[in-house]
C-alpha positions as a Markdown table, in Angstrom:
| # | Residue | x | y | z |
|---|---|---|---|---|
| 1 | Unk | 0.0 | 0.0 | 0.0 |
| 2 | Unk | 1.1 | 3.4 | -0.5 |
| 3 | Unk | 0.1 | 7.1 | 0.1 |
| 4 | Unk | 0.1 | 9.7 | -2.3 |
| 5 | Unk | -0.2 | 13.4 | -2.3 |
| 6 | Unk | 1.0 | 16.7 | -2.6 |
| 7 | Unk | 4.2 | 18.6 | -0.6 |
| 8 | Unk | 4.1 | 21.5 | -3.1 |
| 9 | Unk | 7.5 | 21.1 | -4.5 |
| 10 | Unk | 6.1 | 17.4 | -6.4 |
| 11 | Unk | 4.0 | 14.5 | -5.7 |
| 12 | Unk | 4.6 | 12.5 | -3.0 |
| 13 | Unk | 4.5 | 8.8 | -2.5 |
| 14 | Unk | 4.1 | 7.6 | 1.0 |
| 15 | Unk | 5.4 | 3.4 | 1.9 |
| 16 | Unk | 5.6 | 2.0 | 5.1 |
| 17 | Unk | 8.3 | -0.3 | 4.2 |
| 18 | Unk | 10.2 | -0.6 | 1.4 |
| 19 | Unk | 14.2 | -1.7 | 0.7 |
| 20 | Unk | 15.6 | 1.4 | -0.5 |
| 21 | Unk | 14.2 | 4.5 | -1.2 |
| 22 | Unk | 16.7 | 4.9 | -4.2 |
| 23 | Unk | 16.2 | 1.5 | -5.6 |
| 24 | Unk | 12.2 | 2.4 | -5.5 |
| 25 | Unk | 12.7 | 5.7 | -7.3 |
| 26 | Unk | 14.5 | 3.5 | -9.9 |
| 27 | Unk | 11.6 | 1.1 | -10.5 |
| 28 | Unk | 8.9 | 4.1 | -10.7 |
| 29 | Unk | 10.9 | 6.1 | -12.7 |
| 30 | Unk | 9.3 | 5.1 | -15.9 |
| 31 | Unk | 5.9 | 5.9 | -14.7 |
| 32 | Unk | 6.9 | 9.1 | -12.9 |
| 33 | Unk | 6.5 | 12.8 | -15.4 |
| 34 | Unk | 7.7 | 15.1 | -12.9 |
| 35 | Unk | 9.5 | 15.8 | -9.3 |
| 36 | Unk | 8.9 | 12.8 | -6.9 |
| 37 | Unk | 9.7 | 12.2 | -3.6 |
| 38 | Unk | 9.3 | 8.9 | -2.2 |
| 39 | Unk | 9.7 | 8.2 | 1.9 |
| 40 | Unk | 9.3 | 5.1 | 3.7 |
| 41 | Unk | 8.3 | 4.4 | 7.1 |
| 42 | Unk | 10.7 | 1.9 | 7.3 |
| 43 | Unk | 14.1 | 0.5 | 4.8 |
| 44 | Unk | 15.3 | -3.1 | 5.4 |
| 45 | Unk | 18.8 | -2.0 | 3.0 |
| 46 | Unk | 19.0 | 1.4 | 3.0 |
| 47 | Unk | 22.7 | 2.5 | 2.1 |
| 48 | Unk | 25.0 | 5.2 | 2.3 |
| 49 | Unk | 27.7 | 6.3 | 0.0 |
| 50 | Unk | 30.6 | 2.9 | -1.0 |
| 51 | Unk | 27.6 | 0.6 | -0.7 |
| 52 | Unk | 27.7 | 0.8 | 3.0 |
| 53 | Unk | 24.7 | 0.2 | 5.0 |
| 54 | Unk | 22.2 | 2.8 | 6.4 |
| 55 | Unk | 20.3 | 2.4 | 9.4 |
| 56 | Unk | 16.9 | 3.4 | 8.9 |
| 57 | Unk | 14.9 | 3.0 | 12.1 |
| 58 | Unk | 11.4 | 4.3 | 11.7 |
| 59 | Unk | 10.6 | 7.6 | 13.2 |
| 60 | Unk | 13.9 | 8.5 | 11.2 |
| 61 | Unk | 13.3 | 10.6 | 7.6 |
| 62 | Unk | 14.0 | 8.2 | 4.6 |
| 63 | Unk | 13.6 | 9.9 | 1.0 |
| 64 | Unk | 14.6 | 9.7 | -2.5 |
| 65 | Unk | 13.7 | 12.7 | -5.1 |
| 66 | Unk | 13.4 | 11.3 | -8.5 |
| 67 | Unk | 14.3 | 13.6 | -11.0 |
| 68 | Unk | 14.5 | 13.5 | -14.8 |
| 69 | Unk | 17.3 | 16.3 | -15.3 |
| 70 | Unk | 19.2 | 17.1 | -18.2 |
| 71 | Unk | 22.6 | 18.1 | -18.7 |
| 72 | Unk | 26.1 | 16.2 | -18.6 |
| 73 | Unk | 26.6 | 13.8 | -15.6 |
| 74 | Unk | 29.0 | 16.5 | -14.2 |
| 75 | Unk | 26.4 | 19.1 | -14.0 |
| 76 | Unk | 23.5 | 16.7 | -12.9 |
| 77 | Unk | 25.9 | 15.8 | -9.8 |
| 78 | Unk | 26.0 | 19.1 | -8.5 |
| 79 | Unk | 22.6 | 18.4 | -6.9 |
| 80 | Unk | 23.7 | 17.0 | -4.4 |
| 81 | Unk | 25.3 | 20.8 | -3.2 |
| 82 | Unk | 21.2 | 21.9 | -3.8 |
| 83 | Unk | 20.1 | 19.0 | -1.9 |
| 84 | Unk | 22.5 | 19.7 | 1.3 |
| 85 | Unk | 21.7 | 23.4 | 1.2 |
| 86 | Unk | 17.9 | 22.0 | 1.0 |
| 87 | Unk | 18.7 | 19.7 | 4.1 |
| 88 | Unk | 20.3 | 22.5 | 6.0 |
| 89 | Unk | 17.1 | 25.4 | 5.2 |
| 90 | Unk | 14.7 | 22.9 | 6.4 |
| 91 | Unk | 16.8 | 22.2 | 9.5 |
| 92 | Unk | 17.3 | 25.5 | 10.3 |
| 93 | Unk | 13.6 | 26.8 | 9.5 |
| 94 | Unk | 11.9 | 23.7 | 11.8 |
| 95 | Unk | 14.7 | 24.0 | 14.9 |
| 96 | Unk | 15.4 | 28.1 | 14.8 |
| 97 | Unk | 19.1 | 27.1 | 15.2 |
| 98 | Unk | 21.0 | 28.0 | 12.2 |
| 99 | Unk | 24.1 | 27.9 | 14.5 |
| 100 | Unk | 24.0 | 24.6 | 14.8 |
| 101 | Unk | 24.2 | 22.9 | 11.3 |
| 102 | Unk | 27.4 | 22.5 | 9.1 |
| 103 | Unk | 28.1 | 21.0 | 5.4 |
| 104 | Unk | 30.7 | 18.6 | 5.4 |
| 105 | Unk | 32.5 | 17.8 | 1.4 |
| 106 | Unk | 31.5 | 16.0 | 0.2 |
| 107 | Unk | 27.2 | 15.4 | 1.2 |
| 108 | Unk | 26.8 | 15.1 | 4.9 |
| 109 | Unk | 25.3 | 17.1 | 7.2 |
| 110 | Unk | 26.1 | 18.2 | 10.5 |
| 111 | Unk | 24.5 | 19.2 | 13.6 |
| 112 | Unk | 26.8 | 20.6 | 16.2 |
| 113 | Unk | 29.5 | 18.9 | 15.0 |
| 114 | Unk | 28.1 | 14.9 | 14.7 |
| 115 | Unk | 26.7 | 13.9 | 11.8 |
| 116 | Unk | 23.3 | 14.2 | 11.0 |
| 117 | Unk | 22.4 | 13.2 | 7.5 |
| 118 | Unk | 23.9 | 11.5 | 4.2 |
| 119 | Unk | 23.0 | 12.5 | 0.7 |
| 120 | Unk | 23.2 | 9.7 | -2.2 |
| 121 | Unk | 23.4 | 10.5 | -5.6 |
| 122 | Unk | 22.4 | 8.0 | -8.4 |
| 123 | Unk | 21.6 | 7.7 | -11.7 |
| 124 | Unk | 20.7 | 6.1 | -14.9 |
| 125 | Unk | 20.6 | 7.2 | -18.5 |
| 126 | Unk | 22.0 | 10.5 | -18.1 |
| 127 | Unk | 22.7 | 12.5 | -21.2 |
| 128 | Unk | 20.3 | 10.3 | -23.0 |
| 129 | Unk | 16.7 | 10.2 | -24.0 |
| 130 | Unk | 15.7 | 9.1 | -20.6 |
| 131 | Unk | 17.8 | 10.1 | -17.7 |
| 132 | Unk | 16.8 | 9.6 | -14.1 |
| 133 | Unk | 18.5 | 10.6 | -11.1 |
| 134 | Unk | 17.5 | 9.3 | -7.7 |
| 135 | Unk | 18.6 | 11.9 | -4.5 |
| 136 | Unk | 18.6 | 9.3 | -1.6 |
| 137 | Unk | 18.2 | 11.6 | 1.7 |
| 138 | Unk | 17.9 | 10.1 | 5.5 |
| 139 | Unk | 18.0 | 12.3 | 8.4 |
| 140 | Unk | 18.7 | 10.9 | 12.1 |
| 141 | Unk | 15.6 | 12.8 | 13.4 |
| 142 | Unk | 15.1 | 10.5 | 16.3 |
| 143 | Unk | 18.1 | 7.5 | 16.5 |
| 144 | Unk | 21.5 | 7.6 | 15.5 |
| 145 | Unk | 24.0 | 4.5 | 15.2 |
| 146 | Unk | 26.5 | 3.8 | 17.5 |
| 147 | Unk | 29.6 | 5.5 | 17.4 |
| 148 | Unk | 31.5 | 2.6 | 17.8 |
| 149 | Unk | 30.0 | 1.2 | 14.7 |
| 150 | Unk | 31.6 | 4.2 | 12.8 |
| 151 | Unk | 35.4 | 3.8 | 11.7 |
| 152 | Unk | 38.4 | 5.9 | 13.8 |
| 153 | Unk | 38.3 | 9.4 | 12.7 |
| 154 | Unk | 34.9 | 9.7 | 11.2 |
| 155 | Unk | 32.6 | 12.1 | 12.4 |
| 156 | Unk | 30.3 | 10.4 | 14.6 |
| 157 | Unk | 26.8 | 9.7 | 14.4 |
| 158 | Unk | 24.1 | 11.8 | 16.0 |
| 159 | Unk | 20.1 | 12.6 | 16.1 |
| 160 | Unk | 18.3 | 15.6 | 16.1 |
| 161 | Unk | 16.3 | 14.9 | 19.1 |
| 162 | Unk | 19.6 | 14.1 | 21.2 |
| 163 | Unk | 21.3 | 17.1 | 19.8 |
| 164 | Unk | 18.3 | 19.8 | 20.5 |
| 165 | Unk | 16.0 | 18.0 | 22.3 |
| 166 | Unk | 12.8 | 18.4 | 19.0 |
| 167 | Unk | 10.8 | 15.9 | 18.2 |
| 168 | Unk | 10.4 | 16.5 | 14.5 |
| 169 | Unk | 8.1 | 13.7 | 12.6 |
| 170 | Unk | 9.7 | 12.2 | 8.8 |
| 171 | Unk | 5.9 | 13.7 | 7.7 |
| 172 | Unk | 6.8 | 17.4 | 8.9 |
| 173 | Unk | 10.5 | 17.1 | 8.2 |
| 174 | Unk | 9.0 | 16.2 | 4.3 |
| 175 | Unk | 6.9 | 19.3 | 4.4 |
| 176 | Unk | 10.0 | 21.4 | 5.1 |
| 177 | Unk | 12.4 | 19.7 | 2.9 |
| 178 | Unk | 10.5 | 19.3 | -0.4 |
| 179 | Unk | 10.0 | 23.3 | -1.2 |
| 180 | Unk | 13.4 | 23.9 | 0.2 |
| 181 | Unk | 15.0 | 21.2 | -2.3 |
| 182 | Unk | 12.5 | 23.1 | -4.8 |
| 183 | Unk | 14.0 | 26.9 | -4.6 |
| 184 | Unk | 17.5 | 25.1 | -4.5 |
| 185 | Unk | 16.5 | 23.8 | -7.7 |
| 186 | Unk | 15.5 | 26.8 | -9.3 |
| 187 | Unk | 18.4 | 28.5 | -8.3 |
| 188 | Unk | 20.3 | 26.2 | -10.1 |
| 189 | Unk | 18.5 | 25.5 | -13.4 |
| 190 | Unk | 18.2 | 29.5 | -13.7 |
| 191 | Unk | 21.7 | 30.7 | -12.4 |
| 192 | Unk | 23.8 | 27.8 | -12.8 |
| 193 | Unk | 26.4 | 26.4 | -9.6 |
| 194 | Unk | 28.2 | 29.7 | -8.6 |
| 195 | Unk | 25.6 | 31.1 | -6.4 |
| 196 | Unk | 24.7 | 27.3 | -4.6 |
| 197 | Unk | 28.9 | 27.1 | -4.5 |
| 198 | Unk | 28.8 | 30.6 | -2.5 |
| 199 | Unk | 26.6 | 29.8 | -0.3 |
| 200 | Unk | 27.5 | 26.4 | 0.6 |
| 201 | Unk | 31.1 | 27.7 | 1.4 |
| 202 | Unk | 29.5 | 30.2 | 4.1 |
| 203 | Unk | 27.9 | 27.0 | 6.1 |
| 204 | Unk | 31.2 | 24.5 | 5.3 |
| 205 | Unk | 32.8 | 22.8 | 8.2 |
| 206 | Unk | 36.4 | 23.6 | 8.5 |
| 207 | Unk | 36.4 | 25.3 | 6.0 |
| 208 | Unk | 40.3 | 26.6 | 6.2 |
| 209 | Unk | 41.5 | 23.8 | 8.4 |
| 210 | Unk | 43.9 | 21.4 | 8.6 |
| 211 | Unk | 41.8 | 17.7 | 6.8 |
| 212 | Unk | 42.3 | 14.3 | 6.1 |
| 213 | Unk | 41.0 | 13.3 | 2.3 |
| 214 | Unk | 41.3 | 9.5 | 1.2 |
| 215 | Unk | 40.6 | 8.3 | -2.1 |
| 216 | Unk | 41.1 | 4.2 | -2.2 |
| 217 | Unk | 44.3 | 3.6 | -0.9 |
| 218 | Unk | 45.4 | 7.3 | -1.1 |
| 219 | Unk | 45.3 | 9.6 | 1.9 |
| 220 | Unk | 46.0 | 13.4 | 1.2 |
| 221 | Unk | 46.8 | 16.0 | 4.1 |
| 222 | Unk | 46.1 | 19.7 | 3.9 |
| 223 | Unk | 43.9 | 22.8 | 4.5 |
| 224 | Unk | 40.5 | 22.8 | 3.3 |
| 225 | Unk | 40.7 | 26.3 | 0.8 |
| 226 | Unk | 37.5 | 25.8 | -1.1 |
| 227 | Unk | 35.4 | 23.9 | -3.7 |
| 228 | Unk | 36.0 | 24.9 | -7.2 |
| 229 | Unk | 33.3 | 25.7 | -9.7 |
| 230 | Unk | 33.3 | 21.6 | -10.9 |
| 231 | Unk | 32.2 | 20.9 | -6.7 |
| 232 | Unk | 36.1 | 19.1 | -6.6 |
| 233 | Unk | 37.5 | 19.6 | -2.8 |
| 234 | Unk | 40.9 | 21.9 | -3.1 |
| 235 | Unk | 43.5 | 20.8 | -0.4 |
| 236 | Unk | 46.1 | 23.1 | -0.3 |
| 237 | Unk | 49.1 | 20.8 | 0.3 |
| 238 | Unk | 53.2 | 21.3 | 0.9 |
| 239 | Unk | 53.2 | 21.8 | -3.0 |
| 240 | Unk | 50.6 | 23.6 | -3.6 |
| 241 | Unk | 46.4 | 23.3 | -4.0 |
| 242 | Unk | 45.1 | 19.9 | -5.3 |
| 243 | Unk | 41.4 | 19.1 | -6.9 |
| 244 | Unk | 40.3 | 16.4 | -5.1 |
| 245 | Unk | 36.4 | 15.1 | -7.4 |
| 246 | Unk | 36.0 | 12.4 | -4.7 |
| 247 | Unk | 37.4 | 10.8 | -1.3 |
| 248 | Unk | 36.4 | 10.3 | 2.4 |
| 249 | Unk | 36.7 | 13.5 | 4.2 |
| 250 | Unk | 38.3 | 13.4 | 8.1 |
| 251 | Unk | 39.0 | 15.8 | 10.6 |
C-alpha cells in the first residue's frame, strides 16, 4: 500500500516499508512525469555512500527525489550541493538554530559537529533520452548508530532529538524539505552552480583547516581552501592546492 499526495514542491508517495528508497525511485521512474519524492516508514537496505549500510529505524526521515534532469553527468551531480543546502534550510527553519548545522564535502550534514544526514546521488541514462537521477536523503531525526560502529576518525553519528531536544516527525521534516530542495532547484537551473557554491562555502565545516582526504588507498593531508566551480574539494598541500572530485573527508 502506499500514500500519495502533494508537498508542493512534487508529488509525493508515501510506503511504510520498502528496501531502499533509491532503488524504489528506480523502479517508478518510468511511470513518474515530474519531481517525486518517495519516503518510507521503514528501509530493510538502506545504504549510504561505497555501498555501505544505512540504518533506517522508523521515526527517522527516509527519502529519494526522483528527478529526470538534463545536462552532462557532471552538471547533474552538483545536486547534491542543492540538496545539502535544501537539508540545512529545512533544518534551520523547523529547529530556529542555524548555529547549529554545518556542510561537510562532500554530502553530509552536520548538527553541532556529529553527523546528522547523508546524501546519495544515483543515476541512470544520463545524457540520454531518458535520464533519471535518484537523491537518496535520510535524516537521524530520532536515532543515531552507535559510534563505535563508525570507523576511527569519522565524524560520529548523531540525532536531532539528542542534539536539540525536538521531536520533529519524517511527515513534517518532508513538508519542510521538499520546497526547500525546490528553490534550491530553481536557483540552479536558472543561475547555474556559482551562487549554490557561494553559499555552501558560508555554512562548510572547517572550512580553512587542517583535513584528512582519502581516495582508495590514497590519503592526502592539507587545509580545506574551497570547492571549485566543478564541486572538486581543493586541499592546499606542501606543493601547492590539489582538486580532489572524490574521497572520504576526516578531521
Amino acid at each position: 500500500m502506499s500514500a500519495e499526495a502533494g508537498t508542493g514542491a512534487g508529488r509525493h508517495i508515501a510506503l511504510p516499508e520498502i528496501d531502499s528508497s533509491n532503488a524504489e525511485g528506480f523502479r517508478r521512474a518510468p511511470a513518474l512525469a515530474g519531481p517525486t519524492w518517495i519516503t518510507a516508514g521503514l528501509q530493510t537496505a538502506g545504504r549510504g555512500r561505497r555501498a555501505r549500510p544505512w540504518v533506517s529505524p522508523r521515526g527517522n526521515f527516509h527519502g529519494t527525489l526522483v528527478l529526470k534532469p538534463s545536462g552532462p553527468p557532471e552538471q547533474v551531480a552538483l545536486r547534491s550541493f542543492a540538496a545539502a543546502l535544501a537539508l540545512r534550510d529545512a533544518l534551520v527553519r523547523l529547529t530556529g538554530l542555524p548555529g547549529s548545522f554545518a556542510l561537510k564535502w562532500p554530502n553530509d550534514v552536520l548538527c553541532n559537529g556529529g553527523k546528522l544526514a547523508g546524501i546519495l546521488l544515483e543515476s541512470q541514462g544520463l545524457g540520454g533520452p531518458d535520464p533519471v537521477l535518484c537523491i537518496g536523503i535520510g535524516v537521524n531525526l530520532i536515532a543515531a548508530p552507535d559510534a563505535a560502529q563508525v570507523e576511527p576518525g569519522a565524524v560520529p553519528p548523531v540525532s536531532l532529538l539528542q542534539e536539540t531536544g525536538l521531536r520533529i516527525t519524517p511527515e513534517a521534516f518532508l513538508a519542510a524539505l521538499a520546497p526547500a530542495y525546490a528553490s534550491r532547484e530553481a536557483t540552479f537551473t536558472t543561475e547555474g552552480f556559482a551562487p549554490l557554491r557561494s553559499e555552501w562555502l558560508a555554512h562548510a565545516a572547517r572550512l580553512g583547516e587542517a583535513i584528512r582526504a582519502r581516495t582508495g588507498s590514497v590519503t592526502r593531508e592539507g587545509v580545506f581552501e574551497t570547492i571549485d566551480a566543478n564541486g572538486n574539494l581543493i586541499l592546499r598541500m606542501s606543493q601547492g592546492p590539489v582538486a580532489i572530485p572524490a574521497a572520504e573527508v576526516f578531521f
